[in-house]
Structures are given as structure tokens and as C-alpha cells.
C-alpha positions in Angstrom: -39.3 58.7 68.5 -37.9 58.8 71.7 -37.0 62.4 73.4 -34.5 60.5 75.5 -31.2 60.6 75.1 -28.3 58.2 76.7 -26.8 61.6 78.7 -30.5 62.3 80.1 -31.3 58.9 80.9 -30.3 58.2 84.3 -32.2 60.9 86.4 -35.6 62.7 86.1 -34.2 66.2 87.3 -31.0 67.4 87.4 -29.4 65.5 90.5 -28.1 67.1 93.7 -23.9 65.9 93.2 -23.3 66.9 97.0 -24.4 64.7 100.1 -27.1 65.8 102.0 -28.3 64.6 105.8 -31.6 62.2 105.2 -33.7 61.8 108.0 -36.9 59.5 107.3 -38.7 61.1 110.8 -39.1 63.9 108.6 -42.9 64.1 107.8 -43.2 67.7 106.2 -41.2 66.6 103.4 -42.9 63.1 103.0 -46.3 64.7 102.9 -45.7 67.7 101.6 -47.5 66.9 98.7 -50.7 65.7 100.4 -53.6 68.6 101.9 -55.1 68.2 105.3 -57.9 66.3 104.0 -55.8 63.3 101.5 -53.8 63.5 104.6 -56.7 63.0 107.4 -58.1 59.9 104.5 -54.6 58.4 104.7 -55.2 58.6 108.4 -58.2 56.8 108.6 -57.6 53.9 106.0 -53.9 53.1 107.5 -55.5 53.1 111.4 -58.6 51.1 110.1 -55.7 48.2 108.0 -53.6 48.3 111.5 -56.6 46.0 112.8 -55.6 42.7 111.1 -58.9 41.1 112.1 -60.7 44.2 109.9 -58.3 43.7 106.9 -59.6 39.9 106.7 -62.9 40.6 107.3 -63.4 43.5 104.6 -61.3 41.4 102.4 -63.9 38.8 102.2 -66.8 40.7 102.1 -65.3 42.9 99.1 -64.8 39.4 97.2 -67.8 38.3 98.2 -69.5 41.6 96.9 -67.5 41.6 93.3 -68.6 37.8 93.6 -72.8 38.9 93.8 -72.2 42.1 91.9 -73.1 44.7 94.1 -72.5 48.2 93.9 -69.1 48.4 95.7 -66.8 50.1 93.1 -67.4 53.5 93.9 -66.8 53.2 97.6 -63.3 51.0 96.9 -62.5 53.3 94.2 -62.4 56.6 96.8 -60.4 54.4 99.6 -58.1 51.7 99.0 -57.5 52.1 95.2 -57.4 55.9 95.6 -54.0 55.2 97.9 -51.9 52.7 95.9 -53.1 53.1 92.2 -52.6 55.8 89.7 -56.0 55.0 88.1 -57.3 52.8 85.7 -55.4 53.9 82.8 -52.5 55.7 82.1 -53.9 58.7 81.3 -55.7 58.5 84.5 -52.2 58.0 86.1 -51.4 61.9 84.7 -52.0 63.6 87.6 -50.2 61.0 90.1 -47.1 61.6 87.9 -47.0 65.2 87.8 -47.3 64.9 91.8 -44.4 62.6 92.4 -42.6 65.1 90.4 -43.1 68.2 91.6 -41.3 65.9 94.5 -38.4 64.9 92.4 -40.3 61.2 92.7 -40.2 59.1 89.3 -43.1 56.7 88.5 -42.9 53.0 87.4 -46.4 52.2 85.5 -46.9 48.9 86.3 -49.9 47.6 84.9 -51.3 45.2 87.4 -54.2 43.3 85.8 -53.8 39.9 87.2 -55.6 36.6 86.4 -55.5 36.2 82.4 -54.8 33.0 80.6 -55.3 33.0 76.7 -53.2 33.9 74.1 -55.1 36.9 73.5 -54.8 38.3 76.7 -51.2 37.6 76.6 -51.0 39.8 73.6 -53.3 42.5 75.0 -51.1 42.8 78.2 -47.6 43.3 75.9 -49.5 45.5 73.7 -50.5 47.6 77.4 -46.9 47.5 78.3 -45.5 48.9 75.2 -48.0 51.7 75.8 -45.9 52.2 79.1 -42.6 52.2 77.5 -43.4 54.9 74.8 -45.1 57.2 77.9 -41.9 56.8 79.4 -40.0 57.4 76.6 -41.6 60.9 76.0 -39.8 62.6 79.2 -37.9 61.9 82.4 -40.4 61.1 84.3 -40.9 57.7 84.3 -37.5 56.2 84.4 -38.8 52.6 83.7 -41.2 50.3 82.6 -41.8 46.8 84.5 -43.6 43.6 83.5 -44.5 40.1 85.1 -43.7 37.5 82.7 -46.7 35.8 83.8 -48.7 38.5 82.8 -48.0 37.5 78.8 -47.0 33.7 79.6 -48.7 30.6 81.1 -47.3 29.9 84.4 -47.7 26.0 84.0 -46.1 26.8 80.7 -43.2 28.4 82.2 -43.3 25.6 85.2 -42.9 22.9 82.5 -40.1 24.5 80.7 -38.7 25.3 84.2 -38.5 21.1 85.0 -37.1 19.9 82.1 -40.3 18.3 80.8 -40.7 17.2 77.5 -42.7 19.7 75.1 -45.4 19.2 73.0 -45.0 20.8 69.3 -47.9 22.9 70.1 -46.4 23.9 73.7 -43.0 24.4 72.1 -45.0 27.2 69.6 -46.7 28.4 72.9 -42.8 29.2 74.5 -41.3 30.6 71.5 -44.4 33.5 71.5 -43.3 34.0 75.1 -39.9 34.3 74.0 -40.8 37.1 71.2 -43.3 38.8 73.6 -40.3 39.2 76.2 -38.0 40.3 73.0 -40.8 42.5 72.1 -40.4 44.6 75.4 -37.2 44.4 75.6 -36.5 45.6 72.1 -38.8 48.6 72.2 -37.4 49.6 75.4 -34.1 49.7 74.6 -34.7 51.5 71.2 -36.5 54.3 73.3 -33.7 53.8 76.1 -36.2 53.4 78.9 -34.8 50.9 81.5 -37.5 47.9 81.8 -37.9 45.8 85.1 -38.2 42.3 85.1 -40.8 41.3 88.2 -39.4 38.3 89.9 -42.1 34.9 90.9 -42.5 32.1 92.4 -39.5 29.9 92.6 -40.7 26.8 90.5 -40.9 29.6 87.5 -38.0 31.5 88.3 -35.2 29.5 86.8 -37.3 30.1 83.6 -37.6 34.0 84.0 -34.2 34.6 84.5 -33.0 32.5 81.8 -35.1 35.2 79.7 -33.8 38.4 81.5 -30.1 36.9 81.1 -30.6 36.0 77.7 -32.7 39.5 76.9 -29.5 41.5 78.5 -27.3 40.3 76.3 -29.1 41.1 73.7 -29.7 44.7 75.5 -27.2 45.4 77.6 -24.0 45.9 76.1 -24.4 49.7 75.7 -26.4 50.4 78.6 -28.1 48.8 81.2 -32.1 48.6 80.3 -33.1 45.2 81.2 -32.7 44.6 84.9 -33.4 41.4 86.5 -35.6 40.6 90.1 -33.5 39.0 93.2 -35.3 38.0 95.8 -33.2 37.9 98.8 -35.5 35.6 101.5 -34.2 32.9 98.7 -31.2 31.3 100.5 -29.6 31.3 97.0 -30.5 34.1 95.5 -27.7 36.5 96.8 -24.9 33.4 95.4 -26.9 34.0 92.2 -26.2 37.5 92.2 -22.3 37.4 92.6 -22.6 34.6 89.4 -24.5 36.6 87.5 -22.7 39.6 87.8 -19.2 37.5 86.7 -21.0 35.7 84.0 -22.2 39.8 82.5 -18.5 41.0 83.2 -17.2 37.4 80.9 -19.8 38.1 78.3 -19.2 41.8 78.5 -22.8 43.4 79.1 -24.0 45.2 81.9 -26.8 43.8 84.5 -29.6 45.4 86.0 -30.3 44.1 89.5 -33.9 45.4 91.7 -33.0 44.1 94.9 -37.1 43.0 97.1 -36.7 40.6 100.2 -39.9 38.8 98.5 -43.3 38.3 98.0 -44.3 35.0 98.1 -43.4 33.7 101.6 -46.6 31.4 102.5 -47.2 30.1 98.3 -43.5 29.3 99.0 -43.5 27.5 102.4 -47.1 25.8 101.7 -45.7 24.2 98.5 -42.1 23.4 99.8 -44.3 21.3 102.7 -46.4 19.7 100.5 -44.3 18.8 97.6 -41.9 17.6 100.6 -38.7 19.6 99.0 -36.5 21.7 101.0 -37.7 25.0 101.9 -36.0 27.6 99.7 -36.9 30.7 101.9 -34.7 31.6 104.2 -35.5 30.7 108.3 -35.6 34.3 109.7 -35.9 37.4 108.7 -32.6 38.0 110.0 -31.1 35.8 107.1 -33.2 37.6 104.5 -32.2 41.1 106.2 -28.6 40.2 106.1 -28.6 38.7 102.5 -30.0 42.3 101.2 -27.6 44.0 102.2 -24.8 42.5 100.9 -26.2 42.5 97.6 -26.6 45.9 98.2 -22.6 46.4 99.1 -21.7 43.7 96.3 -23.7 45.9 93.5 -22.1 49.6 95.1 -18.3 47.6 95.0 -19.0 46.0 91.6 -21.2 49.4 89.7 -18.7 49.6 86.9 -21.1 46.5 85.5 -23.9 46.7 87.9 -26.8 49.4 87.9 -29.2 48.3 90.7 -32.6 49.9 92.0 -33.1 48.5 96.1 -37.0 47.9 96.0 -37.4 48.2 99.7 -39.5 49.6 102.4 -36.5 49.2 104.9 -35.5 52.0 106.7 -32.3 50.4 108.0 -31.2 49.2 104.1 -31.9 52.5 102.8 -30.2 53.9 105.7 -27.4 51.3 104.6 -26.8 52.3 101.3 -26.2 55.5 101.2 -24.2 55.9 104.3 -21.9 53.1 101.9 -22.2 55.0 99.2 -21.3 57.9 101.4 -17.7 56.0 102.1 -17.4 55.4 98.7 -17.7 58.9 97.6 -20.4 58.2 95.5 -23.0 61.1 94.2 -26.1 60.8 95.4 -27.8 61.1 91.8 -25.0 58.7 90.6 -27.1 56.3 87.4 -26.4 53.1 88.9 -28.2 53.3 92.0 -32.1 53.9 92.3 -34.3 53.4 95.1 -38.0 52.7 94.8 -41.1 52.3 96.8 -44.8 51.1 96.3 -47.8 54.2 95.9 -49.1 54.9 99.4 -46.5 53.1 101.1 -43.8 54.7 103.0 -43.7 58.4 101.5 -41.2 58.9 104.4 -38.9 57.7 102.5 -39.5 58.1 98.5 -39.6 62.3 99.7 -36.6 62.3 101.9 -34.5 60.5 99.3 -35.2 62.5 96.6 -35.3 65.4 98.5 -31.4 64.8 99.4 -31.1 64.5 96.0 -30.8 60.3 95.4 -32.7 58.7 92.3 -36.3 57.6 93.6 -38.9 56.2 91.9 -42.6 54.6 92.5 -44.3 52.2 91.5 -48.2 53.5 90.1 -50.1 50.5 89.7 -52.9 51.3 87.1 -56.1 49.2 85.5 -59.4 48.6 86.0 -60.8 48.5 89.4 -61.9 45.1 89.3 -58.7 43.1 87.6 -56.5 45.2 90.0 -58.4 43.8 93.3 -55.4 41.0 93.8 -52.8 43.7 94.0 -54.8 45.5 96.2 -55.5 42.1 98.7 -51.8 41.9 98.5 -51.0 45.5 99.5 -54.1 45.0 102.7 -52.3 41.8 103.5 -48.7 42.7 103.8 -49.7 46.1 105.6 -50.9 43.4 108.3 -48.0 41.4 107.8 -44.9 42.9 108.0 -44.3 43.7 111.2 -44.9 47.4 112.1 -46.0 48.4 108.9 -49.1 49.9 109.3 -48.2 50.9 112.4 -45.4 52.9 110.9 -47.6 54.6 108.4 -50.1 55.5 110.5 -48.2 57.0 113.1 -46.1 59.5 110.8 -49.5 60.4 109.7 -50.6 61.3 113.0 -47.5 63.0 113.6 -47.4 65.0 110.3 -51.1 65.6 111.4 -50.5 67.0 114.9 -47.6 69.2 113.6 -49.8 70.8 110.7 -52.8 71.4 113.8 -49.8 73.1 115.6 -48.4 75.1 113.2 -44.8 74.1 113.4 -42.7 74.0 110.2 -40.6 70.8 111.4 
């Protein structure tokens, strides 16, 4: 049985009710859980992914090393996967969620095993998830669960479904176990009233997924809010989505769970738009994208008495945005509805100086074994290079938490 109950569910500590200055320059709160020498290995990996050329070239020889078996776990498992996993089980993760919090920092598990396609594997990964969702349902710490539903569905399967394509009787068996997988999670979270995120994909498969979440929070969601659905705001229709979304739960009378990401799959969606000669559904410029976030982000603060949301985002400005908004619309800081949430290793500048002020943060702990979690890990390399600044950003408030540790001054 669950320890949760619906009055503890919304925060992992008791939550700061007055508002407090947040100031993401501050680096002896973001690092305060880290010693000089995690710290001075932070240092080192983010200055060595801020060379692009690097990042491509020990990507390919790590593939190429996995590919000829050679002795390379050891040496990844001490760098890279030491900064954004939590291990390669959950009871490896232990220690990375008593960390985040002693930090007032909640963790996501988000088993990350990519690359499966059988039935059995399908199973095996909701089997994994469950795992997550009664470890969460045991204490406050891990505010929710999270799953791909690619990670327990064929993604041709889902693309089919997604076109309107005729099924096969053995295909139509195939999507009715996806169906019950997705119920499956769904269920056991809401009996142990841990809130479950729904990852969002690419967009040939994401008419398909949402159909599920929709149809899995009204099901859910009529007492509280666990399922939440993925928008992905560099979609030039994803914010419209939103706003209909949001009236058809307030018609049908349950609540929706929106995580608000820009987006993850900018070139796979570009690439195919070209080639398949369909219009690009990504917006034009980051500007668009930047814009489009936050007014989801105002149109979920205006519209909480049906929305919960949780702003995945490593964007200063946004975070900035939101709770100067919520700020203006007098609302707590530890208020249920709104969560922020960042990736392991990634931008502790702002997970600690959230919850430090006393706003609901949580991060995402990938786990699983060293070898299946290798794509995540490419992913995080690759958009450290991409987005612009990123590693730049992260390794200078390392060197400047550094420098004030080597001079001894407490700000």
C-alpha cells in the first residue's frame, strides 16, 4: 500500500507559502551539494563537451568501442554516466535521491533503456516502470513516475494507427496490449496517487500518444491530476492544442496534467518533413518556440483550477517568467499545480535556487544499464553542443563556484 495520501501529495517537504528572491547566479546554493572534487570532475567533463568537434569525435569512437567490445565501461561509467544517471538500477539511484533531497530536489526515475522491439521487452519495460511507481509511492520523494510509450509499443505500430491505416487482426491484438500496458501504468499510479508523466515523440506518433494520455485522464483524472500529458512547444500547433485540450477536460470534467519542453526532436523532424515533402511542423525560429512556451506557461497559471503543469525547461528567462507571473497572481510558491523540473547534471543553478525559494522542483534520474542507456547519454553530449550556450553556461558557473570556494567567500 501506498504511504501517500491526497493532502501530502503535492510537495516532497513542507513548502515555503511566502515569496522568496531567486537568483540563478547563485552557485553556493546550486552546488552545495557537490565537494571540491565531484565539483572539479563536473569542471573538466562540461569544458571538454564545450568543444563540439570533441563531443563527435568521442561519440564515435565510444560506439565504435561498444561496437568491437572493448573495455570502455568502466571509464564511461566514472564520467559521463556518473553526471546525468542515477545508476543502473533503482536501488543504485538511492543515494542520488537522498542528495536531491537534502536539497528539497524531487527525483523522476525515468528508466531510459532505449532500442527494444518484442513483445517481451514491451512487458519487461512496464513491469520496470511499475517498479518506479511503487518506489515513489513509499515517500515524497519522488513526486512522479514517467514513461515513453515507445518504450512498451512499436513505433511503426503506433505510426500505423496514427494514419488511419487499415489493421491487421493480429496488429489490432498488438494495439489493444498497448492500450492495457498504458492502462496498466496509469491504473497503478493513480491507486498509489503518484502523478505519472507521459514523454512526448515524434510527430507522426504523437496524435496516437495523446489520444492515450487523453483517453487515460479521463479515466484518472477526475479526482486528481496523475496522468499529465507532453507539449512540445517548437510544434506550431502544439500551444492551440493546449488551450483545446484544456476546454475539452473542463467539458468532460477531469483535470489535465500538462509538462511543458520546447522539444527534442528538431533534425528527425526537419529531415523527414523534407523528405516526405510535407510541411514543416517545427516552428522557424527559436523565437516562435520561445514565445509559444510561455504562453502555455501564462494560459496553465490563468486556467490552474483544471490545469496542474510541471515547465520541463532549462530556460532561465521562462523560469524567470513564471514565477515573477505567479508572483502577480499571488500564487504560493509550493502551490500543487505548478512544478519545475530539470535533467541530472544539467543546470543545478536552477533545480537548487527554486527549491531553495521554496517552489516544487524535481529531476529527472535516468537509470539502467550502462550499455542500453548510451542513446540518452549521445542525446545529453549532443544537445550540450547544441543549444546555444549550454555548455558554456554550465561550465562557467562551475568555474565560478570553483574560484569562490579557492577564495573562501560565502556568496
Amino acid at each position: 500500500m501506498s504511504n501517500r495520501s491526497p493532502s501530502s501529495m503535492p510537495t516532497i517537504v513542507q513548502r515555503a507559502t511566502t515569496t522568496k528572491s531567486v537568483s540563478f547566479e547563485d552557485t553556493s546554493i546550486a552546488f552545495s551539494s557537490q565537494s571540491n572534487g565531484k565539483l572539479l570532475r563536473t569542471y573538466w567533463l562540461f569544458a571538454l563537451m564545450n568543444q563540439g568537434w570533441l563531443v563527435n569525435l568521442g561519440t564515435f569512437f565510444i560506439k565504435l568501442a561498444f561496437k568491437l567490445q572493448l573495455p570502455v565501461k568502466k571509464l564511461i561509467k566514472s564520467t559521463i554516466f556518473e553526471q546525468f544517471c542515477g545508476g543502473e538500477t533503482i536501488r543504485d539511484c538511492e543515494k542520488t535521491i537522498q542528495k536531491l533531497h537534502n536539497g528539497h530536489v524531487g527525483t523522476i526515475l525515468d528508466y531510459s533503456v532505449e532500442g527494444e522491439d518484442s513483445e517481451s521487452s514491451f512487458d519487461a519495460t512496464v513491469l520496470e516502470i511499475l517498479r518506479t511507481i511503487e518506489r515513489a509511492s513509499e515517500s515524497n520523494d519522488i513526486p512522479f513516475s514517467v514513461f515513453k510509450v515507445t518504450g512498451i509499443a512499436s513505433t511503426e505500430l503506433l505510426e500505423k494507427v496514427q494514419i488511419g491505416d487499415s489493421l491487421t487482426d493480429e496488429e489490432k491484438e498488438a494495439y489493444e496490449r498497448v492500450r492495457q500496458r498504458v492502462d496498466t501504468l496509469c491504473r497503478r499510479a493513480s491507486e498509489r496517487n503518484v502523478r505519472i508523466f507521459i514523454d512526448a515523440e515524434e510527430s507522426w506518433i504523437q496524435d496516437t500518444i495523446d489520444t492515450l494520455a487523453y483517453e487515460m485522464m479521463d479515466r484518472y483524472n477526475h479526482q486528481n491530476c496523475i496522468v499529465y500529458n507532453t507539449y512540445q512547444l517548437y510544434r506550431s500547433d502544439s500551444f492551440a492544442n493546449l488551450k483545446k485540450s484544456v476546454e475539452t477536460a473542463r467539458s468532460k470534467g477531469y483535470l489535465l496534467g500538462a509538462k511543458l519542453v520546447r522539444g527534442a526532436y528538431i533534425e528527425k523532424e526537419r529531415i523527414r518533413a523534407h523528405e516526405g515533402e510535407y510541411l514543416d511542423p517545427i516552428h522557424h525560429t527559436k523565437q516562435e518556440t520561445d514565445r509559444d512556451f510561455n504562453q502555455a506557461v501564462e494560459f496553465c497559471l490563468v486556467n490552474r483550477e483544471v490545469v496542474s503543469m510541471c515547465l520541463g525547461t532549462h530556460n532561465e528567462y521562462s523560469c524567470q517568467y513564471c514565477i515573477n507571473r505567479m508572483q502577480e497572481l499571488r500564487v504560493a510558491p509550493g502551490d500543487a499545480h505548478i512544478w519545475f523540473a530539470q535533467l541530472l547534471g544539467m543546470s543545478d543553478n536552477i533545480s537548487y535556487n527554486l527549491a531553495h525559494a521554496g517552489y516544487n522542483v524535481a529531476k529527472y534520474v535516468p537509470y539502467g544499464p550502462v550499455e542500453a542507456v548510451m542513446p540518452y547519454l549521445f542525446r545529453r553530449a549532443a544537445e550540450n553542443k547544441s543549444i546555444a550556450g549550454q555548455s558554456s553556461r554550465e561550465f562557467l558557473l562551475v568555474k565560478n563556484e570553483l574560484q569562490r570556494r579557492k577564495s573562501g567567500r560565502n556568496k
